[in-house]
PDB file of N, CA, C and O in Angstrom:
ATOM      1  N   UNK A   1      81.498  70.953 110.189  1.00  0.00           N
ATOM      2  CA  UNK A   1      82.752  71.544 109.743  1.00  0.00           C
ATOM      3  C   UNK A   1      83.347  70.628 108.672  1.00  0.00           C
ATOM      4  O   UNK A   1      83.624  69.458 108.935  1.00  0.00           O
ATOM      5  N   UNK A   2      83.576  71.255 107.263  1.00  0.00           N
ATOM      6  CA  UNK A   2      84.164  70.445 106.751  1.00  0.00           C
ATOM      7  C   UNK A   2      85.499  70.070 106.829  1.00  0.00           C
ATOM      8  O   UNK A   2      86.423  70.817 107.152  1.00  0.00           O
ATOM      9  N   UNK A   3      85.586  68.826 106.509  1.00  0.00           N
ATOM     10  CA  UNK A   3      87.261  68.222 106.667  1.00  0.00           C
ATOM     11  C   UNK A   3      88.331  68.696 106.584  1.00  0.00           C
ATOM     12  O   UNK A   3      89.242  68.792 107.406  1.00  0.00           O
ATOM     13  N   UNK A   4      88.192  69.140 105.127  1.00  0.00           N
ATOM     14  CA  UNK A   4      89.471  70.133 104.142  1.00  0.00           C
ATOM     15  C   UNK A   4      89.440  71.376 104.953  1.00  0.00           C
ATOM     16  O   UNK A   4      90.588  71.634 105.314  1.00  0.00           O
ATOM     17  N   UNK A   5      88.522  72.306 105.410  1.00  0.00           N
ATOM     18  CA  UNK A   5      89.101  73.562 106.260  1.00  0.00           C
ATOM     19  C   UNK A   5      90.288  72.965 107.497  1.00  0.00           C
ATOM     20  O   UNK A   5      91.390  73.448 107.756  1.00  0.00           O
ATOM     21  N   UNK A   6      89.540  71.631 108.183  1.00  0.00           N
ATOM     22  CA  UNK A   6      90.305  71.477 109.799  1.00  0.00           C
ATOM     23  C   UNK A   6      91.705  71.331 108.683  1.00  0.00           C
ATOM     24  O   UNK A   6      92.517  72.254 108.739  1.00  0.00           O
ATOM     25  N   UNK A   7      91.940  70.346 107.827  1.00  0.00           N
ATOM     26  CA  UNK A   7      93.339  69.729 107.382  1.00  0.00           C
ATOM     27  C   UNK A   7      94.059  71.108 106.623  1.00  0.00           C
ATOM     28  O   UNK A   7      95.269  71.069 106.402  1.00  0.00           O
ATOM     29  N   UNK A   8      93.422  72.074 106.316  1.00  0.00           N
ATOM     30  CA  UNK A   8      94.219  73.249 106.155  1.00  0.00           C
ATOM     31  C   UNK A   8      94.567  74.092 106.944  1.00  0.00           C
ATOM     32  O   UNK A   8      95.391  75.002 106.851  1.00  0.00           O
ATOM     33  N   UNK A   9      93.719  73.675 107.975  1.00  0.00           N
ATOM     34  CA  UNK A   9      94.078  74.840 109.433  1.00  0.00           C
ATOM     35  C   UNK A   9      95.410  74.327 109.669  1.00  0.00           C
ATOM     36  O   UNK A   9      96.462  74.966 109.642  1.00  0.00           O
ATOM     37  N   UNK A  10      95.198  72.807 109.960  1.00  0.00           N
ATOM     38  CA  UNK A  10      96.152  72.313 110.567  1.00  0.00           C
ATOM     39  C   UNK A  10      97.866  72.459 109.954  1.00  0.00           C
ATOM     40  O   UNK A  10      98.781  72.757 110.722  1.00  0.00           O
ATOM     41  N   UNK A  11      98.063  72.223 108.628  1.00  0.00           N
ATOM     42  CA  UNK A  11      98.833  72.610 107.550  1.00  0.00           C
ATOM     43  C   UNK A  11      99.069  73.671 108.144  1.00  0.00           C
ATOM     44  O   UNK A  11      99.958  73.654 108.996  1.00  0.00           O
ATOM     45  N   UNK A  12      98.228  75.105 107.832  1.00  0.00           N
ATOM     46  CA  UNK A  12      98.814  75.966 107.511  1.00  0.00           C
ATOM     47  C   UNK A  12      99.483  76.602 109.318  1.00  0.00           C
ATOM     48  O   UNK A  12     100.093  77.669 109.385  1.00  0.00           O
ATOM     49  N   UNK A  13      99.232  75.791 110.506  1.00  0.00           N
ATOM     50  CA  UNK A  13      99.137  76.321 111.827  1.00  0.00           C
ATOM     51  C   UNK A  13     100.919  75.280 111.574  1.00  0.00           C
ATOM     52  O   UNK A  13     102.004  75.821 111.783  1.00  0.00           O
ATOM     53  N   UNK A  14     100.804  74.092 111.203  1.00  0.00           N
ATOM     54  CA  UNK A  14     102.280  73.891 111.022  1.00  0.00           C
ATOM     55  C   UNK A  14     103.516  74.403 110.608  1.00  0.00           C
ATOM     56  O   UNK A  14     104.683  74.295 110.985  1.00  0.00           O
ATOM     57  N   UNK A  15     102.785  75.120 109.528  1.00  0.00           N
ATOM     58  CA  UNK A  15     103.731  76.377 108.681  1.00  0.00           C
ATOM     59  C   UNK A  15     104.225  77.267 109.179  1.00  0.00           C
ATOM     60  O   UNK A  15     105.424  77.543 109.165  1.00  0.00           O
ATOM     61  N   UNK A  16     102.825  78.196 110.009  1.00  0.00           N
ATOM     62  CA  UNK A  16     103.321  79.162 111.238  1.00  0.00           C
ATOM     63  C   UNK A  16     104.029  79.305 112.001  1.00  0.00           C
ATOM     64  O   UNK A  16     104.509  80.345 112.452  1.00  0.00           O
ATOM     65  N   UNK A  17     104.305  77.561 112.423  1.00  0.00           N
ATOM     66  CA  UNK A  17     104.571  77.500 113.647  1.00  0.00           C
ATOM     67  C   UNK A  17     106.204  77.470 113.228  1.00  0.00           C
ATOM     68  O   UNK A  17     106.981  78.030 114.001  1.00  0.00           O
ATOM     69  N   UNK A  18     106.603  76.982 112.312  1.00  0.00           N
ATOM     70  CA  UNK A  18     108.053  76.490 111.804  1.00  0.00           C
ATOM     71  C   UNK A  18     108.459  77.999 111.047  1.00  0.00           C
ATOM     72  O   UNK A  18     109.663  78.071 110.799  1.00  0.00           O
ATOM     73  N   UNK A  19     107.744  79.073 110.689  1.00  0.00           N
ATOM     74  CA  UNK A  19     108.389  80.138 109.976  1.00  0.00           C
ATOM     75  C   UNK A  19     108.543  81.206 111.384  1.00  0.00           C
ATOM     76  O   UNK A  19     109.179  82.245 111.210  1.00  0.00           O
ATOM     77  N   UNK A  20     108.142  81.015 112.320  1.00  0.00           N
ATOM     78  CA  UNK A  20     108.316  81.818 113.732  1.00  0.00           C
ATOM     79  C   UNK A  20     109.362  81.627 114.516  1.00  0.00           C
ATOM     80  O   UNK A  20     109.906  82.480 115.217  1.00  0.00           O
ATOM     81  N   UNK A  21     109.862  79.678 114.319  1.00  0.00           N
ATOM     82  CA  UNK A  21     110.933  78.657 115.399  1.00  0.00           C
ATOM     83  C   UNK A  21     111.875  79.122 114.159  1.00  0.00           C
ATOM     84  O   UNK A  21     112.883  78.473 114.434  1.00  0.00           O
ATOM     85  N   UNK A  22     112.237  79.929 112.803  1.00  0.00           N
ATOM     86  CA  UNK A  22     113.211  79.888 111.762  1.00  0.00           C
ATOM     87  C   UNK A  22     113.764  81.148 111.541  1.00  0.00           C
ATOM     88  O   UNK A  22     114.743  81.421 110.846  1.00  0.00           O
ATOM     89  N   UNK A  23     112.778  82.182 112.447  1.00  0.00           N
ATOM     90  CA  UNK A  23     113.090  83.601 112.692  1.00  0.00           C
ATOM     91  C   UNK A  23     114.344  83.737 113.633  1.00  0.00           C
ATOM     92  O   UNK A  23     114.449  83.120 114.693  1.00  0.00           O
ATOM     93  N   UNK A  24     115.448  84.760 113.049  1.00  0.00           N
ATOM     94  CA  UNK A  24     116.557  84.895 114.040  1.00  0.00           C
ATOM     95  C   UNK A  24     116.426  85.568 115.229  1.00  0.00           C
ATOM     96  O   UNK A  24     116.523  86.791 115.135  1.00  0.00           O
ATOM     97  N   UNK A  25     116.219  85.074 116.413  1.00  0.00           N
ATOM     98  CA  UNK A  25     116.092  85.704 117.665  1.00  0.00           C
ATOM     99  C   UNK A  25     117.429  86.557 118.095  1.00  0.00           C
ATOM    100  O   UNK A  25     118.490  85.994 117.825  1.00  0.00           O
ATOM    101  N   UNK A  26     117.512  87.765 118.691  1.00  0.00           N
ATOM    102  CA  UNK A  26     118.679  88.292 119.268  1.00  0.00           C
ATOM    103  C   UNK A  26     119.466  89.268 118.389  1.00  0.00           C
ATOM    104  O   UNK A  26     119.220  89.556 117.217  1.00  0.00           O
ATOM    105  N   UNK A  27     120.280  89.643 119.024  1.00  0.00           N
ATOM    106  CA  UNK A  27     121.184  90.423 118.572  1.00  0.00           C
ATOM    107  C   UNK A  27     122.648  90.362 117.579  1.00  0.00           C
ATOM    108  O   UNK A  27     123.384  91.073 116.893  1.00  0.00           O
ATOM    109  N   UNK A  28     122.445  88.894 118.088  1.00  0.00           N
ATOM    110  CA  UNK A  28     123.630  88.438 117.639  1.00  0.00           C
ATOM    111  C   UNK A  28     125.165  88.457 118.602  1.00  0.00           C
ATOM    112  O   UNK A  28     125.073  88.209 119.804  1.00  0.00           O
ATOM    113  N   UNK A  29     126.495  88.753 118.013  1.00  0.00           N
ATOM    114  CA  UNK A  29     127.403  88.526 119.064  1.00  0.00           C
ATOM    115  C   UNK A  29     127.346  90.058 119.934  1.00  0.00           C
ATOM    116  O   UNK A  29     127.927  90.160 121.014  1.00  0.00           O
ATOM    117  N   UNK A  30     126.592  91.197 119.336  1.00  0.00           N
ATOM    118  CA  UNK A  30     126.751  92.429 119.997  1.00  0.00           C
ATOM    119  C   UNK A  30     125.922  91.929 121.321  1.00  0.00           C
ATOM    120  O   UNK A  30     126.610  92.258 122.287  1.00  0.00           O
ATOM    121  N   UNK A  31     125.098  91.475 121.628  1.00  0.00           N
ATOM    122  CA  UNK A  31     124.182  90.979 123.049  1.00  0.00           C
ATOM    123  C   UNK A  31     125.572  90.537 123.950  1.00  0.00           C
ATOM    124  O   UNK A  31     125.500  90.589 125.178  1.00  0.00           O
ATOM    125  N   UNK A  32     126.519  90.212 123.453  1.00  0.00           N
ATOM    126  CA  UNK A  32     127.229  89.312 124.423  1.00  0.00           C
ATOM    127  C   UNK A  32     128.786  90.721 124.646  1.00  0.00           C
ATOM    128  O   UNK A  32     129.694  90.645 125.474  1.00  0.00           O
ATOM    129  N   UNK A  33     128.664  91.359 124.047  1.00  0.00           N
ATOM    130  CA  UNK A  33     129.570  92.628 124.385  1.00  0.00           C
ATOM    131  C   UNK A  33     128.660  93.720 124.922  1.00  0.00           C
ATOM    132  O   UNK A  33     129.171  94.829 124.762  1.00  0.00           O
ATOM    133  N   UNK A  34     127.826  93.742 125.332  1.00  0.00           N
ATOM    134  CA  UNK A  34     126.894  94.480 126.061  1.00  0.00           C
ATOM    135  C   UNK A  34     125.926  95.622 125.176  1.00  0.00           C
ATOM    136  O   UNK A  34     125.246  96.488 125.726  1.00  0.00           O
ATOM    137  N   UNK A  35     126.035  95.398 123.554  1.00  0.00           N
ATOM    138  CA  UNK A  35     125.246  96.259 122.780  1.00  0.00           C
ATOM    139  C   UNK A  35     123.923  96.089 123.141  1.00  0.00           C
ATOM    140  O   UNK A  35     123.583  94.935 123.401  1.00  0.00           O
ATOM    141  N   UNK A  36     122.984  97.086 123.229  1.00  0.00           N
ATOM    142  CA  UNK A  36     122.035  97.151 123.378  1.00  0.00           C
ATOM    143  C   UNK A  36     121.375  96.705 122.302  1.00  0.00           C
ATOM    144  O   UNK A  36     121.702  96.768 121.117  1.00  0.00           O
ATOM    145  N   UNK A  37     119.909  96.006 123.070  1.00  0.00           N
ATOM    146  CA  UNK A  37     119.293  95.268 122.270  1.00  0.00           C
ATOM    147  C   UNK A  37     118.088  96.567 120.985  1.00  0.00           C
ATOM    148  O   UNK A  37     117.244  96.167 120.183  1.00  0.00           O
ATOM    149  N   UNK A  38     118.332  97.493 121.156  1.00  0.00           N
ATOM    150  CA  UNK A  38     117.267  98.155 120.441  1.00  0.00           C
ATOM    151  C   UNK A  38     117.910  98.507 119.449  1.00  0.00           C
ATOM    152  O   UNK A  38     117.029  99.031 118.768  1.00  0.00           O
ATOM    153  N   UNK A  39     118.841  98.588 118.882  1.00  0.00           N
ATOM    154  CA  UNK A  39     119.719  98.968 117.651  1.00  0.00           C
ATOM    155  C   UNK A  39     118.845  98.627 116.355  1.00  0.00           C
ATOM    156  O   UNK A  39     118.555  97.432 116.295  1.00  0.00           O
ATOM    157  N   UNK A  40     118.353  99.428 115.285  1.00  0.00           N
ATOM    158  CA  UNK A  40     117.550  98.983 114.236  1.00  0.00           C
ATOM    159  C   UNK A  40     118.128  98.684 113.597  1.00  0.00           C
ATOM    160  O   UNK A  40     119.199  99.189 113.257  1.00  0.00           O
ATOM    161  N   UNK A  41     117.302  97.178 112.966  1.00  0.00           N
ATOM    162  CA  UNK A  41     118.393  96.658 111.589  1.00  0.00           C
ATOM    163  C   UNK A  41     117.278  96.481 110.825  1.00  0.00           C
ATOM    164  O   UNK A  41     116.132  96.418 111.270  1.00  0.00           O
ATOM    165  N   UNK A  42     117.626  96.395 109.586  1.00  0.00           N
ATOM    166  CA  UNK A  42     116.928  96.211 108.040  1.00  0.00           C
ATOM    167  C   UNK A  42     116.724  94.681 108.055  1.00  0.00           C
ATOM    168  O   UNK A  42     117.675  93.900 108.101  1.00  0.00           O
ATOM    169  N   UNK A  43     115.638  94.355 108.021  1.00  0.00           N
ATOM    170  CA  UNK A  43     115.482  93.016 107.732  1.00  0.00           C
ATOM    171  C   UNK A  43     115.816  92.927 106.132  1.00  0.00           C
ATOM    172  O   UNK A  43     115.246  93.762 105.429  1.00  0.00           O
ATOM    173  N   UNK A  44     116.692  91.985 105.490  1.00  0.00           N
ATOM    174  CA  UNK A  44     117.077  91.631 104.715  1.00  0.00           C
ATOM    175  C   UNK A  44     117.069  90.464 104.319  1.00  0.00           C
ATOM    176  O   UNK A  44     116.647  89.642 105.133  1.00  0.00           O
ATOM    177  N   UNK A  45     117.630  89.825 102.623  1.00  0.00           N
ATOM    178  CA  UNK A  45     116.882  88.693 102.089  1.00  0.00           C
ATOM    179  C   UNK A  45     115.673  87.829 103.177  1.00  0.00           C
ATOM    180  O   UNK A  45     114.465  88.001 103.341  1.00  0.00           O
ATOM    181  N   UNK A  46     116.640  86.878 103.770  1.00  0.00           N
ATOM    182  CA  UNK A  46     115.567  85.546 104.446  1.00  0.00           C
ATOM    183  C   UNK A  46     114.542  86.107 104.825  1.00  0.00           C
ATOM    184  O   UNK A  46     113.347  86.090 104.529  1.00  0.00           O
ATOM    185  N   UNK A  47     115.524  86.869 105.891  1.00  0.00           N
ATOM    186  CA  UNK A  47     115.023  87.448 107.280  1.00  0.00           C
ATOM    187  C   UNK A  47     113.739  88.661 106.750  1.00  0.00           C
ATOM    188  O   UNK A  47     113.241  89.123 107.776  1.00  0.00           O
ATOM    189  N   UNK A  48     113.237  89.140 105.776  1.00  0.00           N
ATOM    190  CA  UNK A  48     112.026  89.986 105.365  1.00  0.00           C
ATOM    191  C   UNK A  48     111.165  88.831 104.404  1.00  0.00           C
ATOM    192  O   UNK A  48     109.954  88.857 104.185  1.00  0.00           O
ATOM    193  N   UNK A  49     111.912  88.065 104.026  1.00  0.00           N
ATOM    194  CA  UNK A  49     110.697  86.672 103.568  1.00  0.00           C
ATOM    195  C   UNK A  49     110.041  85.944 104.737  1.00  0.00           C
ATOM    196  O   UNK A  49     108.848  85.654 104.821  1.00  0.00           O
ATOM    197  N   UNK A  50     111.263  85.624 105.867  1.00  0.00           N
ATOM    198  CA  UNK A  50     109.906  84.668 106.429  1.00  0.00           C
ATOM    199  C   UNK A  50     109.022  85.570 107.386  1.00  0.00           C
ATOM    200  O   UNK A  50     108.113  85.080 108.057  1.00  0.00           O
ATOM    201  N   UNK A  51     109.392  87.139 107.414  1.00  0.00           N
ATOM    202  CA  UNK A  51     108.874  87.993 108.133  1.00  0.00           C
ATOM    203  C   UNK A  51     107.487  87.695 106.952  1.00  0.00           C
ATOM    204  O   UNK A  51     106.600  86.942 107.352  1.00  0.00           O
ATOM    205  N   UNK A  52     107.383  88.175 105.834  1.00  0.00           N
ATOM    206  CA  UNK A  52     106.110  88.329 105.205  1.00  0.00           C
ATOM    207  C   UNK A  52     105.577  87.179 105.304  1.00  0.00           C
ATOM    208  O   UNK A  52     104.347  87.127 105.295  1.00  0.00           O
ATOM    209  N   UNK A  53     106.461  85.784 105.441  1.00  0.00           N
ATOM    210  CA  UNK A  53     105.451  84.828 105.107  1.00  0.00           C
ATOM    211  C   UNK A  53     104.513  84.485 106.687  1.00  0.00           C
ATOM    212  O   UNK A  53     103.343  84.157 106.881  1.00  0.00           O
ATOM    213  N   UNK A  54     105.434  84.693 107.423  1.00  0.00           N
ATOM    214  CA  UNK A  54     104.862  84.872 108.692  1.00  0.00           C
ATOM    215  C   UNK A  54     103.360  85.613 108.620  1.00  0.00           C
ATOM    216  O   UNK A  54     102.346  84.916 108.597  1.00  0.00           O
ATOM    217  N   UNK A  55     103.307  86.699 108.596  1.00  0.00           N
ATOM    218  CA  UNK A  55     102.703  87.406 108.535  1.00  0.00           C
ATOM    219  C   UNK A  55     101.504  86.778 107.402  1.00  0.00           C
ATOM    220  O   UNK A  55     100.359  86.796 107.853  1.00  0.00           O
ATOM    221  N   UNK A  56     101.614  86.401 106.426  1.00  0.00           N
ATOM    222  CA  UNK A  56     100.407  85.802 105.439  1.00  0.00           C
ATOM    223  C   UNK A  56     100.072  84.674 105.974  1.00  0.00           C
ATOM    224  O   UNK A  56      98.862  84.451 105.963  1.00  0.00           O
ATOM    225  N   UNK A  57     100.932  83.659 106.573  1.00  0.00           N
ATOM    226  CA  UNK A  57     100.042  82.890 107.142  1.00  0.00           C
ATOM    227  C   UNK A  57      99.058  83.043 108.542  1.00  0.00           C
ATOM    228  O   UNK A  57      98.008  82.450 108.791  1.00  0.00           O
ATOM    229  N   UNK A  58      99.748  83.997 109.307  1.00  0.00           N
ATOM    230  CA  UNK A  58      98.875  84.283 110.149  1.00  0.00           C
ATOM    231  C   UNK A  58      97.482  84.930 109.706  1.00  0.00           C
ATOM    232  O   UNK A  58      96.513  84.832 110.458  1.00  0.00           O
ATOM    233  N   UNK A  59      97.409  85.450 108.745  1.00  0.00           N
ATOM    234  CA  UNK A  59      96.117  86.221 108.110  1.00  0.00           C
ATOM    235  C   UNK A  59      95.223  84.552 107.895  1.00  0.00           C
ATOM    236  O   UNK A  59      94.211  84.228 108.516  1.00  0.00           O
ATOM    237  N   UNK A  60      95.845  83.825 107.001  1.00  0.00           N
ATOM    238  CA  UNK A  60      95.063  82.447 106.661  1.00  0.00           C
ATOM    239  C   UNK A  60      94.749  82.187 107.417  1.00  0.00           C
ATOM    240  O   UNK A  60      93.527  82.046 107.382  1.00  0.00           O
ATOM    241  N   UNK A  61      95.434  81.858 108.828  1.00  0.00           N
ATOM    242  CA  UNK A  61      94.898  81.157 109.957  1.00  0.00           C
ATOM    243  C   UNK A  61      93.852  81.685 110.405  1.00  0.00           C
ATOM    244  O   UNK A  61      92.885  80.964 110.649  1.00  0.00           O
ATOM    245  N   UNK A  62      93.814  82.678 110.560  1.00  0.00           N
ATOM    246  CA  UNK A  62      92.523  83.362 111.300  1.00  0.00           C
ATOM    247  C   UNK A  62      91.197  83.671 110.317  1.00  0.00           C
ATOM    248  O   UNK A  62      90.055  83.858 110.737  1.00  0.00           O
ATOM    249  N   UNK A  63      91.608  83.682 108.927  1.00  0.00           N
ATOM    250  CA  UNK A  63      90.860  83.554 107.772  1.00  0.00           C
ATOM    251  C   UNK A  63      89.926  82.434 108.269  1.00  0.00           C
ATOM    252  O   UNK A  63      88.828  82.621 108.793  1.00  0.00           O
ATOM    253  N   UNK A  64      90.712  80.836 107.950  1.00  0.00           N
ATOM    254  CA  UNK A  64      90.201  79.834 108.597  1.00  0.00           C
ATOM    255  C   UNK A  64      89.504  79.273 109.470  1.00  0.00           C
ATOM    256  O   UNK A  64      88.671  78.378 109.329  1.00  0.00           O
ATOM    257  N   UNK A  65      89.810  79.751 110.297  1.00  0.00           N
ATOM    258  CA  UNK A  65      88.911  80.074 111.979  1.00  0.00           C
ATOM    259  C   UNK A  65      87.967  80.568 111.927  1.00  0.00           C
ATOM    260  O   UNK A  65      87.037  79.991 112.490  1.00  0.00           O
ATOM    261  N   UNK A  66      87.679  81.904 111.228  1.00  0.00           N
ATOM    262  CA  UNK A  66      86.734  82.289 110.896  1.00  0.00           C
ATOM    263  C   UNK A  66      85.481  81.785 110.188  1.00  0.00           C
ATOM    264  O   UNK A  66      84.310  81.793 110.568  1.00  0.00           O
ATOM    265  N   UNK A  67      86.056  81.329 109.014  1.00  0.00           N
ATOM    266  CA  UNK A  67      85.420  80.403 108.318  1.00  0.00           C
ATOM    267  C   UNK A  67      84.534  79.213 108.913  1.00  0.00           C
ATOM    268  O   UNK A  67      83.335  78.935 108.874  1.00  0.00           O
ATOM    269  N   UNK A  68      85.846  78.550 109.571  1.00  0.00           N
ATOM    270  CA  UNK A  68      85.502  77.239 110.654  1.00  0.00           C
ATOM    271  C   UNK A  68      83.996  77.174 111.121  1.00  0.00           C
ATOM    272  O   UNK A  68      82.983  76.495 110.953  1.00  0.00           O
ATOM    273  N   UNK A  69      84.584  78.627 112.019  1.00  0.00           N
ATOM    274  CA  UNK A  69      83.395  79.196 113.307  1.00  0.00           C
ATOM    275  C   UNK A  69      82.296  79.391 112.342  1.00  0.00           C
ATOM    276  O   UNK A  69      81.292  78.832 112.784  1.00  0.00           O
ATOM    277  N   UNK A  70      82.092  79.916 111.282  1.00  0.00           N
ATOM    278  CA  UNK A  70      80.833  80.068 111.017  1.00  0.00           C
ATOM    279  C   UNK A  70      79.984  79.415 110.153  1.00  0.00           C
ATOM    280  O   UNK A  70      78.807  79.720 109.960  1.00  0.00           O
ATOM    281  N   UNK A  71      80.960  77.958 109.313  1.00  0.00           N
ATOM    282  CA  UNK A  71      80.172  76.972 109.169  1.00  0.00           C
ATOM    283  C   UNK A  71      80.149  76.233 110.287  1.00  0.00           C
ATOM    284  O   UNK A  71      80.017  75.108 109.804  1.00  0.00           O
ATOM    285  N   UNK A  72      80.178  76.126 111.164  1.00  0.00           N
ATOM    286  CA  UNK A  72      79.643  75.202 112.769  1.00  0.00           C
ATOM    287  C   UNK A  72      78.545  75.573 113.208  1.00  0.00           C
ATOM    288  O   UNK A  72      77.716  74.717 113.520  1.00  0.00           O
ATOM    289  N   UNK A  73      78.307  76.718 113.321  1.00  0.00           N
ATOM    290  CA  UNK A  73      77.360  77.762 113.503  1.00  0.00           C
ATOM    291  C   UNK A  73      75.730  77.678 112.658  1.00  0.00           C
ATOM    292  O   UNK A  73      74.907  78.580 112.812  1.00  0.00           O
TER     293      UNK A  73
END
């Protein structure tokens, strides 16, 4: 396995991990007046960036893995 794949896994599994812990969980103050949690909202500015970036790095990661697995192989 070469080096540079593990040190980009690793990178990019750091990235993941911090654009998921930066996502707004909840409802906000309506959770605490008893609004129900299913109410649809528009993800907007941040909140549809780190959704996509989320989402692209998870593709890399598993890109990677892939990769990994089949130069080991």
């Amino acid at each position: 396995m070469p080096t540079y794949l593990a040190v980009a896994q690793l990178l990019v599994a750091v990235a993941l991990i911090a654009t998921i812990l930066f996502q707004i969980r909840g409802g906000g103050l309506g959770g605490i007046f008893g609004q129900p949690d299913s109410v649809y909202r528009t993800r907007r500015g941040i909140e549809r960036t780190l959704l996509l970036l989320t989402i692209v790095l998870a593709v890399v990661f598993i890109i990677l893995a892939i990769s990994i697995a089949a130069l080991a192989a």
